[in-house]
KOLLO-555742 format. One line per 10 residues: number of its first residue (from 1); for each residue x, y, z of N, C-alpha, C. Coordinates in nm, 2 decimals, always signed. Layout:
% KOLLO-555742
NUM = X,Y,Z,X,Y,Z,X,Y,Z  ...
This chain:
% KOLLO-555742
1 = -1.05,-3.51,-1.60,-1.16,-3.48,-1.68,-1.22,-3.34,-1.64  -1.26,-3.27,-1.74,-1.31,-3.11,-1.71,-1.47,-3.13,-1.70  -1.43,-3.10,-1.57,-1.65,-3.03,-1.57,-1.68,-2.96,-1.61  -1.84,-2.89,-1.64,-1.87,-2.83,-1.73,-1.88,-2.70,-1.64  -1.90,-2.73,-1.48,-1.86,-2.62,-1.38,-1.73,-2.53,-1.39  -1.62,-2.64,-1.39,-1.50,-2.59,-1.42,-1.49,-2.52,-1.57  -1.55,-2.54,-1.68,-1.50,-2.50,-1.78,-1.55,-2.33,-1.76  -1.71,-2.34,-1.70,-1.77,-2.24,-1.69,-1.68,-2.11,-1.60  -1.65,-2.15,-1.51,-1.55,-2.05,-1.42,-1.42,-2.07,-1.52  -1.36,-2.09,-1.54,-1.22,-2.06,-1.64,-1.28,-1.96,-1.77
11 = -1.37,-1.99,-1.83,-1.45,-1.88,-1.89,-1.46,-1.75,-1.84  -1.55,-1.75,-1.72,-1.58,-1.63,-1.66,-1.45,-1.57,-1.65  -1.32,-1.63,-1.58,-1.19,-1.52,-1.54,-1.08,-1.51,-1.65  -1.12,-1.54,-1.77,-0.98,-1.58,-1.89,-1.10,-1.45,-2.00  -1.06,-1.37,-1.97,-1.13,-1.28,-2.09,-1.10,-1.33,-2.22  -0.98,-1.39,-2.28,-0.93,-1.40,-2.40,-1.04,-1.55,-2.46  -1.04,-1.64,-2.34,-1.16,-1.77,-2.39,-1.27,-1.74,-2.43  -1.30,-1.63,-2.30,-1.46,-1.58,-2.33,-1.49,-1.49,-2.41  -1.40,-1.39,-2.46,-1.47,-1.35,-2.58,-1.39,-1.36,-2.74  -1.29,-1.47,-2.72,-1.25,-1.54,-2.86,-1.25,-1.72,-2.87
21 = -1.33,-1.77,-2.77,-1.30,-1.92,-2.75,-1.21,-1.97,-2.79  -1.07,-1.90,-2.72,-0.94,-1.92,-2.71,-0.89,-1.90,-2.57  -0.80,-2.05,-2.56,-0.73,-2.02,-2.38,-0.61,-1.91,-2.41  -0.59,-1.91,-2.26,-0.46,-1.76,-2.28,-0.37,-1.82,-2.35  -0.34,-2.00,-2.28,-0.21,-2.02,-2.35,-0.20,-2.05,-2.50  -0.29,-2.11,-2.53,-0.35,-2.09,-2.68,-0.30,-1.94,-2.78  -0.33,-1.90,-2.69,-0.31,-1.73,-2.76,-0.15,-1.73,-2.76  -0.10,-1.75,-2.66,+0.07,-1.72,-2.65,+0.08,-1.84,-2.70  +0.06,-1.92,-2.72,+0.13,-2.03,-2.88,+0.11,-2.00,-3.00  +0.00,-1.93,-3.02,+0.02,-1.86,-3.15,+0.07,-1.76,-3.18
31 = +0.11,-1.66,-3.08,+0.23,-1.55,-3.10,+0.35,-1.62,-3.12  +0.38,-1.71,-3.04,+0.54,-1.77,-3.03,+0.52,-1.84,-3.16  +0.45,-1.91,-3.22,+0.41,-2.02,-3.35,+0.51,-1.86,-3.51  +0.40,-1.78,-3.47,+0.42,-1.65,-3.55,+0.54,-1.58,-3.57  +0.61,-1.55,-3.45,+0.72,-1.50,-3.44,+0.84,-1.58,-3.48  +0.84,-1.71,-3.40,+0.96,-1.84,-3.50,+0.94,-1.80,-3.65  +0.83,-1.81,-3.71,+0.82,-1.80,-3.86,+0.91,-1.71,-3.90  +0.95,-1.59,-3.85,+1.01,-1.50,-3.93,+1.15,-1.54,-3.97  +1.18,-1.51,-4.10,+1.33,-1.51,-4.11,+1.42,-1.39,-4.08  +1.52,-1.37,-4.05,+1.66,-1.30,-4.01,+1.64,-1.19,-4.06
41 = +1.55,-1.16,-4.21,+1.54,-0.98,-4.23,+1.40,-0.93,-4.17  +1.34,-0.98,-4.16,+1.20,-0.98,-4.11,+1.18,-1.01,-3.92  +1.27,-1.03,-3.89,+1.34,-1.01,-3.71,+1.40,-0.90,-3.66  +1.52,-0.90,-3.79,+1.58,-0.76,-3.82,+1.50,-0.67,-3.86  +1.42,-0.62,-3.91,+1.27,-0.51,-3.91,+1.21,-0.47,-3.79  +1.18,-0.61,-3.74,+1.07,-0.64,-3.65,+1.13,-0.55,-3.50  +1.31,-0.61,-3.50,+1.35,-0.61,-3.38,+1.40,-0.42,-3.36  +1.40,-0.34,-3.52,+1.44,-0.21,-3.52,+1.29,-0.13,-3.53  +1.16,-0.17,-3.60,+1.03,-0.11,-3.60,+1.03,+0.02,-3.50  +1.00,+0.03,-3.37,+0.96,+0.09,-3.32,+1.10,+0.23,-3.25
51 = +1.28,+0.15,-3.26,+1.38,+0.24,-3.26,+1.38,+0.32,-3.40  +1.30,+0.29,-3.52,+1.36,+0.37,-3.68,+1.19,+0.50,-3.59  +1.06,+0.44,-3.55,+0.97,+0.55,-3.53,+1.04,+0.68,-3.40  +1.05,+0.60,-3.33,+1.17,+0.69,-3.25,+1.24,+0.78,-3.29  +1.34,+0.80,-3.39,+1.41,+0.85,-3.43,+1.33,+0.92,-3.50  +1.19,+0.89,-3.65,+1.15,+0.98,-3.65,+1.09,+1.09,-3.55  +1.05,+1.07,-3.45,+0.99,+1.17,-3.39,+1.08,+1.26,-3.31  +1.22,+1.19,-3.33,+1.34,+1.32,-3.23,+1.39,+1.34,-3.37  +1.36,+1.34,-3.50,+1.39,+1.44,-3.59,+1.30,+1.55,-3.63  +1.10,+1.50,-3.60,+0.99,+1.59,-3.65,+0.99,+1.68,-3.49
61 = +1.05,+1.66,-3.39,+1.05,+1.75,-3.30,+1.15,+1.72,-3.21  +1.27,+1.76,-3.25,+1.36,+1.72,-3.12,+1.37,+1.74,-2.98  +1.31,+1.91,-2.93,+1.28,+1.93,-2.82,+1.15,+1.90,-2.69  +1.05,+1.76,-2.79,+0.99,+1.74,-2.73,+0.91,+1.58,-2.81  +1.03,+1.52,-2.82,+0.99,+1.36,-2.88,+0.86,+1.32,-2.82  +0.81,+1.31,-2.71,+0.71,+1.29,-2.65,+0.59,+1.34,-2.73  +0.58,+1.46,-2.75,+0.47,+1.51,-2.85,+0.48,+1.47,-2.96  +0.56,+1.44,-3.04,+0.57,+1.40,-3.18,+0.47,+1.24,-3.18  +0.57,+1.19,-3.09,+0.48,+1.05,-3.06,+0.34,+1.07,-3.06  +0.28,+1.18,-2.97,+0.15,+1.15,-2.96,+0.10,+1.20,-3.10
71 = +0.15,+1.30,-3.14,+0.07,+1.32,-3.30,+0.08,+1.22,-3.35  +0.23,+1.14,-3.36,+0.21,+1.02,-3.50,+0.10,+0.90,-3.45  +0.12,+0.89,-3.33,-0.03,+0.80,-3.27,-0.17,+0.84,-3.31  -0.21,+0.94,-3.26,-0.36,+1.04,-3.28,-0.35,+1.00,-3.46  -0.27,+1.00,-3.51,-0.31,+1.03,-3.66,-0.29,+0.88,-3.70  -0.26,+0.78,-3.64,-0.27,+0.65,-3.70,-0.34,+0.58,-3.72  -0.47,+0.59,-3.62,-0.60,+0.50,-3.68,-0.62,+0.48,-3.81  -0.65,+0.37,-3.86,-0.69,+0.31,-4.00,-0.62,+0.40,-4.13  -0.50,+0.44,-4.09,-0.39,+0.49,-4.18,-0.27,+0.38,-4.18  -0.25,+0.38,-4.30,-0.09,+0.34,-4.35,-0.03,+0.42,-4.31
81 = +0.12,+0.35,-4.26,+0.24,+0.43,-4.19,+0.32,+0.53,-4.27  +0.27,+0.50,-4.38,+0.36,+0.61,-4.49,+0.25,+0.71,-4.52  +0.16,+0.73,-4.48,+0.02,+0.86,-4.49,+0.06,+0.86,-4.36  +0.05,+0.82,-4.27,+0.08,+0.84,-4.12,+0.21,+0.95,-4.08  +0.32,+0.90,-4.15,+0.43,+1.02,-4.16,+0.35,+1.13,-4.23  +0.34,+1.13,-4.34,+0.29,+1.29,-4.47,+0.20,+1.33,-4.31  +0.10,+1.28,-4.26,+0.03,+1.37,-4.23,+0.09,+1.45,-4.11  +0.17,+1.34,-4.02,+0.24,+1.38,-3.93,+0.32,+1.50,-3.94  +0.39,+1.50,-4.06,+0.49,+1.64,-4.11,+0.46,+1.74,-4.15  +0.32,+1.75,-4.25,+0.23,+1.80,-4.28,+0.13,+1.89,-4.11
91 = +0.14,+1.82,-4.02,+0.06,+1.89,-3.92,+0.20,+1.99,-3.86  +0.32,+1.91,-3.81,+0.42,+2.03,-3.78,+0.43,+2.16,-3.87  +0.38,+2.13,-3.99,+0.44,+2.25,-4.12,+0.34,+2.35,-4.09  +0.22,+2.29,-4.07,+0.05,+2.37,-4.04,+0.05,+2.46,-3.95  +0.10,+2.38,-3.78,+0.05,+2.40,-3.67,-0.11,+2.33,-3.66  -0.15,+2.29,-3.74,-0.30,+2.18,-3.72,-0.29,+2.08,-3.81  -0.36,+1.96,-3.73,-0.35,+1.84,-3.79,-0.48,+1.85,-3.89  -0.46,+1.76,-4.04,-0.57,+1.76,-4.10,-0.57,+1.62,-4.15  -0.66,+1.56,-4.21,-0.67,+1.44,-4.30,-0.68,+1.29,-4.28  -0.72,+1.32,-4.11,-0.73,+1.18,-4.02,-0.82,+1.17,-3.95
101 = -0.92,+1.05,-3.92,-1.06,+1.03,-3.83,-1.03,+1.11,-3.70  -0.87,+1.13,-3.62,-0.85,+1.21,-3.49,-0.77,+1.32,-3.53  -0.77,+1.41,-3.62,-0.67,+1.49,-3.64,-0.68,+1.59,-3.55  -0.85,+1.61,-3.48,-0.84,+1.73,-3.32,-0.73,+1.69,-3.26  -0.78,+1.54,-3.22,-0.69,+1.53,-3.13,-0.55,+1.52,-3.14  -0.51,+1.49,-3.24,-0.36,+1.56,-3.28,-0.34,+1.68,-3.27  -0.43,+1.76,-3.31,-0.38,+1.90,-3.28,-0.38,+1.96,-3.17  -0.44,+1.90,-3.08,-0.46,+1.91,-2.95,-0.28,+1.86,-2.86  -0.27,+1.84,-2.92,-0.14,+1.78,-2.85,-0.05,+1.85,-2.92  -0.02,+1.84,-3.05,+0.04,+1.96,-3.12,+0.07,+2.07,-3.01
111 = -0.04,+2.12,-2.99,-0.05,+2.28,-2.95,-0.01,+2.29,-2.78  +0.02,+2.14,-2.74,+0.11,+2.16,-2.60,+0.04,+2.07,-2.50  -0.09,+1.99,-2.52,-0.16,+1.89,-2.42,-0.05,+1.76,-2.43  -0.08,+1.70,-2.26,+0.04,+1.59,-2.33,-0.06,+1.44,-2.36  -0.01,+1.33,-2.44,-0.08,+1.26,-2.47,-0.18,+1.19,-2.40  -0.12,+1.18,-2.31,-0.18,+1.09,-2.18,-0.37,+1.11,-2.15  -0.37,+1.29,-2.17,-0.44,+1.30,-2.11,-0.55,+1.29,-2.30  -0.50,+1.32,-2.35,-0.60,+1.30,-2.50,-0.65,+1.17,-2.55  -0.52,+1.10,-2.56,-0.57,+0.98,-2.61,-0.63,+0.90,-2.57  -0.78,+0.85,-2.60,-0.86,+0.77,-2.52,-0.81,+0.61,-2.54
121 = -0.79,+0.55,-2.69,-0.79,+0.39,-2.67,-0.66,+0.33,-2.63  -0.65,+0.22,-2.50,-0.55,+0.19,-2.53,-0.43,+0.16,-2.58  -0.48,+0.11,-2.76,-0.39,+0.14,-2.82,-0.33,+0.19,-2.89  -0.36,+0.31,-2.89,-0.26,+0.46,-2.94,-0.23,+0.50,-2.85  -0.26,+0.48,-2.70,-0.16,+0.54,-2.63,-0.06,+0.45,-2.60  -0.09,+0.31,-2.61,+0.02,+0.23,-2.63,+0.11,+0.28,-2.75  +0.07,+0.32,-2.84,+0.18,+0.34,-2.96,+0.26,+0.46,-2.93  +0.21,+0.52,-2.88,+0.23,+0.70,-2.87,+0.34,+0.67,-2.70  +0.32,+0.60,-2.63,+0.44,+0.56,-2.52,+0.54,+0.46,-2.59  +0.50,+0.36,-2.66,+0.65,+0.31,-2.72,+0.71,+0.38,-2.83
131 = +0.66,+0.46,-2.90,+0.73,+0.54,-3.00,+0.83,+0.60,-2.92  +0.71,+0.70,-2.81,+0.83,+0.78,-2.71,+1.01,+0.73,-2.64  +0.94,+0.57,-2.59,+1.04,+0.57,-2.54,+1.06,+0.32,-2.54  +1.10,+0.37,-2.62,+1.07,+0.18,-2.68,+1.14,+0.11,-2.57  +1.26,+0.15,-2.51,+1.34,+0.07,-2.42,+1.21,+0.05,-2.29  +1.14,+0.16,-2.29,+1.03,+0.13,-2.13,+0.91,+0.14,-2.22  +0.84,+0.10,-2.29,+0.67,+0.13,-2.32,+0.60,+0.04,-2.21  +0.51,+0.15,-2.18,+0.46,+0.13,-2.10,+0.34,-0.01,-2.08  +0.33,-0.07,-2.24,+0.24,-0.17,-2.27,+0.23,-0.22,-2.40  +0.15,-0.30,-2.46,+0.20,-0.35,-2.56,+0.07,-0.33,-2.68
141 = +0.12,-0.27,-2.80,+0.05,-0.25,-2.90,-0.04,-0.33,-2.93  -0.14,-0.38,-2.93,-0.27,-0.46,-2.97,-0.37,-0.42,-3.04  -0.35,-0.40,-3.22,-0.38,-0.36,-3.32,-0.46,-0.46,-3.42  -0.55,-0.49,-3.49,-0.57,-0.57,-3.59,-0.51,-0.69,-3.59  -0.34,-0.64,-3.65,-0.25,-0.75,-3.69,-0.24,-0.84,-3.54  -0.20,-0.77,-3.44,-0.13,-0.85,-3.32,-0.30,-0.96,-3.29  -0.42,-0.86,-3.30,-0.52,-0.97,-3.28,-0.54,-1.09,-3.35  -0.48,-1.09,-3.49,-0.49,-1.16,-3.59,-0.39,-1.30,-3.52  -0.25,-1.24,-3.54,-0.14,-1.30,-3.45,-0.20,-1.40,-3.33  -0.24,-1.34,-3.26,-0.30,-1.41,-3.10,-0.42,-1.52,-3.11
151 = -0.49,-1.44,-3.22,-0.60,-1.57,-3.31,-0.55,-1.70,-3.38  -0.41,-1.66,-3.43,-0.41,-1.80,-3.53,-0.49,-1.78,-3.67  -0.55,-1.66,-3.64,-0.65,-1.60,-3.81,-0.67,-1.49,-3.86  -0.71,-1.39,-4.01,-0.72,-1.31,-4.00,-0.83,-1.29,-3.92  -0.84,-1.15,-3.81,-0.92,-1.09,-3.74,-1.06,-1.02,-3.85  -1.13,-1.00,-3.75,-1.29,-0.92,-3.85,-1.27,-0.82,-3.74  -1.38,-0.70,-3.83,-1.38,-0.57,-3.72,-1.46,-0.63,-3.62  -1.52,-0.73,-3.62,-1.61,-0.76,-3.47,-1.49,-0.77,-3.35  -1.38,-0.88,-3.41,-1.30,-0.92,-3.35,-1.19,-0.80,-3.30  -1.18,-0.74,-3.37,-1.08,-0.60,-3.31,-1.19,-0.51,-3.22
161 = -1.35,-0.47,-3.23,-1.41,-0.46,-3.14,-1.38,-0.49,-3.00  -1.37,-0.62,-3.04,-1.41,-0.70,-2.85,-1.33,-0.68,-2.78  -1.17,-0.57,-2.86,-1.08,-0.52,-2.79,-1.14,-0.40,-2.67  -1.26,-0.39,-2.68,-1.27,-0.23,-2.61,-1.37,-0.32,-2.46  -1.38,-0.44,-2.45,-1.47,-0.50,-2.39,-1.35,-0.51,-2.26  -1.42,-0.50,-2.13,-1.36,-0.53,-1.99,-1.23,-0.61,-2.02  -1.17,-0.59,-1.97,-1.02,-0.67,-1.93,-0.98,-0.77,-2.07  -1.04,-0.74,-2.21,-1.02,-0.85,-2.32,-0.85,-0.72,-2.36  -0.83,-0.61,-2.35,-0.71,-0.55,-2.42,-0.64,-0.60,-2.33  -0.61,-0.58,-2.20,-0.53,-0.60,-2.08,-0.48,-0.78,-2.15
171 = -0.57,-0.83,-2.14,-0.53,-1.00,-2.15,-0.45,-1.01,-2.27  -0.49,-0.95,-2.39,-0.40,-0.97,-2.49,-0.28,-0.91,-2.54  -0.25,-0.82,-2.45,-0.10,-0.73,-2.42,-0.02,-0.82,-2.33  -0.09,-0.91,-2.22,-0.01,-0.98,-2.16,-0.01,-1.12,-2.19  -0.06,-1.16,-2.29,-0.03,-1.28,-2.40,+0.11,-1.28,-2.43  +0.10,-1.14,-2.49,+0.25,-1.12,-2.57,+0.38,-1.10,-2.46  +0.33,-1.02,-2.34,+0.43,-1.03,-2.24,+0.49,-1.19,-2.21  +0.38,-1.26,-2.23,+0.43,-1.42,-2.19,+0.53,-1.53,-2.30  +0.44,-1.43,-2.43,+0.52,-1.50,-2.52,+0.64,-1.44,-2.52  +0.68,-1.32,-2.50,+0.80,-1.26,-2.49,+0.88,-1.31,-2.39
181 = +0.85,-1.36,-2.27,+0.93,-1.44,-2.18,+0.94,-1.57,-2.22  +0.87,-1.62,-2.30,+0.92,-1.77,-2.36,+1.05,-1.78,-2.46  +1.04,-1.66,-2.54,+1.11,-1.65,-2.65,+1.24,-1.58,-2.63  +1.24,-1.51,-2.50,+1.40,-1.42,-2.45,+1.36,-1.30,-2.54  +1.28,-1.25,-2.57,+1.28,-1.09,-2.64,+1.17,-0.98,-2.55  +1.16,-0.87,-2.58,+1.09,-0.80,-2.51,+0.97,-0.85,-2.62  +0.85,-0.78,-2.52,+0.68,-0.79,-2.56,+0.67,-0.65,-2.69  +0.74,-0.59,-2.68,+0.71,-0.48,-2.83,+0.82,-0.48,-2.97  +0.93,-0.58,-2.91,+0.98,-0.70,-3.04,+0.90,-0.80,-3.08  +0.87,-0.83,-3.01,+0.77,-0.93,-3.05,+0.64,-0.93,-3.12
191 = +0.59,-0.81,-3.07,+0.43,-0.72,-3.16,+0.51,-0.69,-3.26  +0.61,-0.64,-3.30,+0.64,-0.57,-3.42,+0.69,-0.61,-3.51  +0.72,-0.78,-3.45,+0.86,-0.88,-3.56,+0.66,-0.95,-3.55  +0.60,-1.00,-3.54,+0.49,-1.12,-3.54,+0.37,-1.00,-3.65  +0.40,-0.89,-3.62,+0.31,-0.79,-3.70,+0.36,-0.78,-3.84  +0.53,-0.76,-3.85,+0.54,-0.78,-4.00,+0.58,-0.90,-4.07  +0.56,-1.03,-3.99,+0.54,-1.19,-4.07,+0.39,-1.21,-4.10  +0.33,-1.11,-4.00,+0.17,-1.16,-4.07,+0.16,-1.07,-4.14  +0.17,-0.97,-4.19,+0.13,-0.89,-4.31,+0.21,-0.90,-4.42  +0.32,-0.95,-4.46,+0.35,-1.07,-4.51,+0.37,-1.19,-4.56
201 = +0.25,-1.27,-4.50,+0.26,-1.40,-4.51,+0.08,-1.38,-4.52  +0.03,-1.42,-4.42,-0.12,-1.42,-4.40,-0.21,-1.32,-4.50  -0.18,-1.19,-4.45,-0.25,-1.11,-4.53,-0.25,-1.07,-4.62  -0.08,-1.09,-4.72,-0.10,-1.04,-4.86,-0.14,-1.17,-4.98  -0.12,-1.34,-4.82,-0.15,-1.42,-4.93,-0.30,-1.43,-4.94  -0.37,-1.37,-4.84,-0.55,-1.38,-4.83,-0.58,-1.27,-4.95  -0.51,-1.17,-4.96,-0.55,-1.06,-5.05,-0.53,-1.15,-5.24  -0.43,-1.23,-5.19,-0.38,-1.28,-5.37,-0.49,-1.40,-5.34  -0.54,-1.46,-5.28,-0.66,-1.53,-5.29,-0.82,-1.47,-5.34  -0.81,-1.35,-5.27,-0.93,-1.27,-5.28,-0.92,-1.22,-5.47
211 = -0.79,-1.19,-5.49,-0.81,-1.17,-5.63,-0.80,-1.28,-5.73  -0.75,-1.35,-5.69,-0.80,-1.52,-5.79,-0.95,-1.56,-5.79  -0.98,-1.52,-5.67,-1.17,-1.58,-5.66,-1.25,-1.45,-5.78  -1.16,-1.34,-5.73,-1.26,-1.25,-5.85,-1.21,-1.22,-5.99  -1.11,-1.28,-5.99,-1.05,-1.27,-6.16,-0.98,-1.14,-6.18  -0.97,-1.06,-6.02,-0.88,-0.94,-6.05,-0.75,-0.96,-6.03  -0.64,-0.83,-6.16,-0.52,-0.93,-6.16,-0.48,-0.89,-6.03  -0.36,-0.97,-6.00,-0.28,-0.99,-5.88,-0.11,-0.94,-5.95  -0.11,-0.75,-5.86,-0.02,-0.69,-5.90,+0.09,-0.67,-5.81  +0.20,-0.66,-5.86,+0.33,-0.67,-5.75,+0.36,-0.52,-5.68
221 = +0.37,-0.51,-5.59,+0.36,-0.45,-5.46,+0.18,-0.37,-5.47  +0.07,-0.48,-5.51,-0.06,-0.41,-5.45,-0.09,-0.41,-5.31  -0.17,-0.32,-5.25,-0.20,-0.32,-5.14,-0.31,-0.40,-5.09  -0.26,-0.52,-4.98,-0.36,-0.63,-4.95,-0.54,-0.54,-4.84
């Protein structure tokens, strides 16, 4: 039987309970729950995601893939990946980044800073190191979707918030590292194959819900 002493310390040292009243393992059962879901093309996506960004960035700068990465990172916040390229191509053509909440800081790195030292949240520099080099990233992408993933729900902005709180990003990068050792795949197959079953499944069927509650029609390929 759990005491209420005991529940209270497992709280205190499990960031992921205390600030989503979710245990760690909880969390890595719902990544692993997420990732089985996918079928065979949506694995195959999942499993090539971040080798197809790769390759873009040793085509938009071959002599220095590293920076490419950090621009298409800097310029991803709350962008679609297909405005995320235009702007990315669009800032090589310029020499300055425009049209994105961090485009300084893209251009800041553009112009020869290396990412490390610009990018403040962990996860663009998470993205901006696995873009670079996917066989070693240095950690694991924890974005919206992946918190959504680790919830079992769709996430709210409070909830991608509580990402910036003490040790809650650290915990939910190594959710995925665990679910990645249950499942025999790496932790950034696994963010990228569980990221496109839930935008897929979860969130375009919440969006076709949202437009039946308001009588707006529900169009094929709209954006959820």
């Amino acid at each position: 039987m759990t005491t209420n002493r005991e529940t209270i310390a497992r709280t205190t040292t499990d960031p992921i309970l205390k600030t989503y009243a979710l245990t760690f393992d909880d969390a890595v059962r719902n990544i692993v729950t997420t990732f089985r879901r996918a079928d065979a093309d949506q694995r195959g996506r999942g499993a090539a995601w971040y080798d197809e960004a790769h390759a873009l960035a040793r085509a938009v700068d071959p002599t220095d893939i590293r920076r490419a990465a950090g621009v298409i990172a800097a310029l991803s916040p709350r962008m679609p990946w297909g405005r995320n390229v235009t702007l990315t191509l669009q800032a090589y053509a310029d020499g300055v980044a425009t049209g994105a909440p961090f485009a300084a800081q893209a251009t800041r790195i553009l112009q020869g800073e290396d990412f490390a030292t610009v990018l403040r949240g962990p996860k663009t520099r998470a993205f901006a190191e696995t873009i670079a080099d996917p066989s070693a990233a240095a950690d694991v992408v924890v974005d919206r979707h992946a918190v959504s993933v680790l919830l079992g729900r769709n996430s709210t902005d409070a909830d991608t918030a509580r990402l910036d709180r003490k040790g809650v990003y650290r915990a939910c990068a190594d959710a995925y590292v665990a679910a990645g050792r249950i499942l025999g795949v790496s932790p950034t197959v696994v963010q990228a194959t569980t990221w496109v079953v839930w935008r897929e499944s979860e969130i375009r069927t919440a969006a076709a819900a949202r437009r039946e509650r308001t009588g707006a029609p529900i169009l094929a390929g709209a954006s959820a």
